[in-house]
TORVO-434957 format. One line per 2 residues: number of its first residue (from 1); for each residue x, y, z of N, C-alpha, C, CB. Coordinates in steps of 0.1 Angstrom, whole numbers, padded with zeros to 4 digits, always signed. Glycine has a CB too. Layout:
BEGIN
NUM> X:Y:Z:X:Y:Z:X:Y:Z:X:Y:Z; ...
This chain:
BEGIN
1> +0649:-0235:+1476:+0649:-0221:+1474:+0657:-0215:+1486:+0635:-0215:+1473; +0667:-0207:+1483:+0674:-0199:+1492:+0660:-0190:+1501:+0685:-0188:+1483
3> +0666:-0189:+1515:+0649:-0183:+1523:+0655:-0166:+1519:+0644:-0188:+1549; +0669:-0167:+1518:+0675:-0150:+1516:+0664:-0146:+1501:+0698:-0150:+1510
5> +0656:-0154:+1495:+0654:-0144:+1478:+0641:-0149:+1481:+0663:-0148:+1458; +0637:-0148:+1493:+0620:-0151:+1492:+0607:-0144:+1486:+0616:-0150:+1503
7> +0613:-0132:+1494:+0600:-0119:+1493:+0606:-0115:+1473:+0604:-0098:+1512; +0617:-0118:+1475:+0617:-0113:+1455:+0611:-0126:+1449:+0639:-0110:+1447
9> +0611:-0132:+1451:+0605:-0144:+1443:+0591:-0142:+1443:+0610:-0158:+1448; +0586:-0139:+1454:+0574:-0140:+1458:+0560:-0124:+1452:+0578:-0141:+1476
11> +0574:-0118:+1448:+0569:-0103:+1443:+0564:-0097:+1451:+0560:-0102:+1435; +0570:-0092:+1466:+0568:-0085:+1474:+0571:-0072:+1469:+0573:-0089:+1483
13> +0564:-0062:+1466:+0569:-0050:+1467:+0564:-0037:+1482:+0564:-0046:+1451; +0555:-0045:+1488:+0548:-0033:+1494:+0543:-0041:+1509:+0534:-0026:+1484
15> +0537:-0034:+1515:+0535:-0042:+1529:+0523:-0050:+1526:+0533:-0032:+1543; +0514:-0040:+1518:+0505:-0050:+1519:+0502:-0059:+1509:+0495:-0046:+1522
17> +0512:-0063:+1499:+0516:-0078:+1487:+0516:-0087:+1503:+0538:-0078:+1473; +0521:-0087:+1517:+0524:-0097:+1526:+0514:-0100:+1527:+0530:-0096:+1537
19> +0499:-0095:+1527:+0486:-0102:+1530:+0481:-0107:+1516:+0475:-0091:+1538; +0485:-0108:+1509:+0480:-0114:+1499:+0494:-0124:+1491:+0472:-0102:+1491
21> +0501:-0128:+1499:+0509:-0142:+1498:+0503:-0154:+1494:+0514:-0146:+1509; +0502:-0161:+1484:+0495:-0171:+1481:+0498:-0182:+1496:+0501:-0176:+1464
23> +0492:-0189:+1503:+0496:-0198:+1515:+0505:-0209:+1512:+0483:-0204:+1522; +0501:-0215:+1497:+0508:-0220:+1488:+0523:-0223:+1490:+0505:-0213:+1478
25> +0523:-0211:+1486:+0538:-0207:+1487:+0546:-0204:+1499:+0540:-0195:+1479; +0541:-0201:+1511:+0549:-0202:+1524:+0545:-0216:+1525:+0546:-0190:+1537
27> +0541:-0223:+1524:+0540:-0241:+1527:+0556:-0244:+1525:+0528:-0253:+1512; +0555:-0238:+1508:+0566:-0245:+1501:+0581:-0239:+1506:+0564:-0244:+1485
29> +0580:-0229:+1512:+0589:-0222:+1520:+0595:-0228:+1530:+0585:-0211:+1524; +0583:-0232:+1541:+0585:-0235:+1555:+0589:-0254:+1553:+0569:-0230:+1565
31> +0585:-0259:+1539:+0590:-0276:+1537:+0603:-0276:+1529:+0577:-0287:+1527; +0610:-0262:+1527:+0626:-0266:+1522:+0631:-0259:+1532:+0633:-0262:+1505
33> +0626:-0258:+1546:+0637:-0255:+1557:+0646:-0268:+1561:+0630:-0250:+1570; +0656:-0269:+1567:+0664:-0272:+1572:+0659:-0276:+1586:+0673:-0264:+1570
35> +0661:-0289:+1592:+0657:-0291:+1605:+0657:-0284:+1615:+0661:-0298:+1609; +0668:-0275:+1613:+0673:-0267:+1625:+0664:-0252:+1629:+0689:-0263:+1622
37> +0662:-0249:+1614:+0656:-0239:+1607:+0638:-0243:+1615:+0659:-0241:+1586; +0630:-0253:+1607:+0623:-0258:+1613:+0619:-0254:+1626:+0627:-0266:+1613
39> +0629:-0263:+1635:+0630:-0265:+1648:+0626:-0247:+1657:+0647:-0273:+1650; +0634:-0242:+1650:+0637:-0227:+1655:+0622:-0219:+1653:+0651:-0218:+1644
41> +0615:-0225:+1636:+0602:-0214:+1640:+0593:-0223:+1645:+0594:-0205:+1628; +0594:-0236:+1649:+0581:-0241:+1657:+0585:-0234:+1673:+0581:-0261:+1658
43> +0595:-0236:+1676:+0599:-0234:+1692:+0599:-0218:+1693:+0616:-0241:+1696; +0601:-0207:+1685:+0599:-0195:+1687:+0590:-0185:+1680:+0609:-0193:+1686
45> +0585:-0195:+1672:+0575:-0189:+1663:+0575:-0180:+1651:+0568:-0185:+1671; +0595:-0179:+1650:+0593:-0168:+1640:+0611:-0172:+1638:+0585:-0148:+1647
47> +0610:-0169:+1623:+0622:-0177:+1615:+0628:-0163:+1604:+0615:-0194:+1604; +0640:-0157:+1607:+0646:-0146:+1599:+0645:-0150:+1586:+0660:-0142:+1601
49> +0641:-0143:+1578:+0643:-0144:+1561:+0650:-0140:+1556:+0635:-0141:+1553; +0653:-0126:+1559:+0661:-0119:+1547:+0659:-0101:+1555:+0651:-0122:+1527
51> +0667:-0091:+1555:+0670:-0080:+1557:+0665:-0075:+1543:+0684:-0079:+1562; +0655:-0072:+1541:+0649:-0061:+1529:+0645:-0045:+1531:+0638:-0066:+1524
53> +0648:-0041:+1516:+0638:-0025:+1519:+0633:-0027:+1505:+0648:-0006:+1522; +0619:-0023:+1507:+0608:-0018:+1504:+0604:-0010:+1495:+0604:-0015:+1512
55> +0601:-0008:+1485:+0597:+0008:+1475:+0597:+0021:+1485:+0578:+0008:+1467; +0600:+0032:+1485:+0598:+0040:+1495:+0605:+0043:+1507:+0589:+0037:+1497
57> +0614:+0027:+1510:+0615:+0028:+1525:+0631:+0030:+1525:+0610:+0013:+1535; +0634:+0042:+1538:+0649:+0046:+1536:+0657:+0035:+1542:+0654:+0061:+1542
59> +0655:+0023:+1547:+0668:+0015:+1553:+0656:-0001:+1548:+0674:+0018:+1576; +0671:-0007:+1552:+0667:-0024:+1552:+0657:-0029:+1565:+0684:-0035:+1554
61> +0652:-0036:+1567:+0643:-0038:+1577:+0645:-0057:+1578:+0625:-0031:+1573; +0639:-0063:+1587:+0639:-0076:+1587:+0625:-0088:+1589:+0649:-0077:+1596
63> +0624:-0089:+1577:+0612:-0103:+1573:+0616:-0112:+1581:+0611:-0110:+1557; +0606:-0118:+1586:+0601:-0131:+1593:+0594:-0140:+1588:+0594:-0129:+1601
65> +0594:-0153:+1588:+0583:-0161:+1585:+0578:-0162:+1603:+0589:-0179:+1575; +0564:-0162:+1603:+0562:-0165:+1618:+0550:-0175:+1618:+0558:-0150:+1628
67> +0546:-0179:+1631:+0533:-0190:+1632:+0523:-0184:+1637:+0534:-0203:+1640; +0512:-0181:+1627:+0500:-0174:+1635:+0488:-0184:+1641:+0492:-0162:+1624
69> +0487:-0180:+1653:+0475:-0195:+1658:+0467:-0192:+1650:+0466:-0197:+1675; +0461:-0183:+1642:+0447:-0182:+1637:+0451:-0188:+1618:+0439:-0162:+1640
71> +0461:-0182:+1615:+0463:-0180:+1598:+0473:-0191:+1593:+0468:-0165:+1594; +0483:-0200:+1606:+0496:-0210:+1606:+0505:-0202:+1600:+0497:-0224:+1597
73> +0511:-0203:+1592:+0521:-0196:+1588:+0524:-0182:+1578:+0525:-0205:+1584; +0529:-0168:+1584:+0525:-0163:+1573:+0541:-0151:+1575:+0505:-0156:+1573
75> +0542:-0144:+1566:+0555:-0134:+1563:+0550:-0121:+1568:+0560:-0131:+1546; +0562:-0114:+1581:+0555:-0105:+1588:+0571:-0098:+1587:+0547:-0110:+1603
77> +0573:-0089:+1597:+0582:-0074:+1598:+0578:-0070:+1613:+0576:-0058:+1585; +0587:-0067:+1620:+0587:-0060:+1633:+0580:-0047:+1632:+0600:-0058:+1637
79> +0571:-0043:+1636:+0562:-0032:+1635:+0561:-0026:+1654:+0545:-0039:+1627; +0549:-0011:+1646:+0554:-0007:+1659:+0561:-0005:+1672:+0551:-0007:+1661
81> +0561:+0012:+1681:+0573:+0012:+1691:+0576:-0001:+1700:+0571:+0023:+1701; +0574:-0013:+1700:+0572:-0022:+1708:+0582:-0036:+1695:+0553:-0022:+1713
83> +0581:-0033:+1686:+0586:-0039:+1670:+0580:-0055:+1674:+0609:-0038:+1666; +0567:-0058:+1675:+0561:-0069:+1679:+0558:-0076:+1660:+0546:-0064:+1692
85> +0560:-0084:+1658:+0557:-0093:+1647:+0542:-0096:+1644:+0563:-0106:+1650; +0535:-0088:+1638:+0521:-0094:+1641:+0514:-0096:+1626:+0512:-0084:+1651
87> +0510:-0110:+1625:+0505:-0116:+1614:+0494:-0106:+1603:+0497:-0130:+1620; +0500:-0104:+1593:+0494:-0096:+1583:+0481:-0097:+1582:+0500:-0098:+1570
89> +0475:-0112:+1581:+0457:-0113:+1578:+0453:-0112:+1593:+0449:-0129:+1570; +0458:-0109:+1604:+0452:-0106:+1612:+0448:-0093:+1614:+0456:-0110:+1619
91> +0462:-0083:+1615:+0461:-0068:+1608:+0446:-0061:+1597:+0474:-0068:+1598; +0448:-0070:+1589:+0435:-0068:+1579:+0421:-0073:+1586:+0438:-0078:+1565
93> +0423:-0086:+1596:+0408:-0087:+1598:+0405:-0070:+1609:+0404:-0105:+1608; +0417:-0071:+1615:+0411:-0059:+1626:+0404:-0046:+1621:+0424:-0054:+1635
95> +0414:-0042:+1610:+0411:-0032:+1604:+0398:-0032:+1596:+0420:-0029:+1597; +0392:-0042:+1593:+0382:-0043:+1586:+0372:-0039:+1597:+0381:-0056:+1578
97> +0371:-0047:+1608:+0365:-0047:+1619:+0362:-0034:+1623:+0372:-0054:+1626; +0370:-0026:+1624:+0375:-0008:+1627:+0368:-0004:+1619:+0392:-0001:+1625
């Protein structure tokens, strides 16, 4: 699978379809990378996917696959003034928490 037609394959339409990503399916994402590909999100923790926009949203933005210590691998977006990457089911545990 091209990693460019992820989030469409995957039926992303909204931010929060990213917390409910079957894990399944980023397995099968992160085992047809390319070594190099690989190499890049073990050693940095976070691998470009694809430049997308969103229902609603006025520009393209840029998906990540990243490595969360708590959740391994999951599809994230630069967020807040600081544009830090931060794993979607962790977002959800906090807020629940809140």
């Amino acid at each position: 699978m091209d990693k460019r037609q992820v989030l469409a394959s995957l039926g992303v339409m909204s931010v929060m379809g990213l917390q409910q990503i079957n894990p399944e399916k980023i397995t099968q994402i992160v085992s047809s990378l390319n070594m190099m590909e690989f190499l890049t999100l073990i050693v940095t923790g976070k691998l470009l996917l694809d430049w997308v926009m969103l229902d609603g949203w006025k520009d393209k933005i840029p998906f990540y696959i990243i490595k969360c210590k708590t959740h391994g691998f999951q599809i994230s977006y630069p967020s807040g003034f600081s544009r830090e990457l931060i794993c979607p089911k962790c977002t959800k545990e906090l807020s629940i928490k809140l």
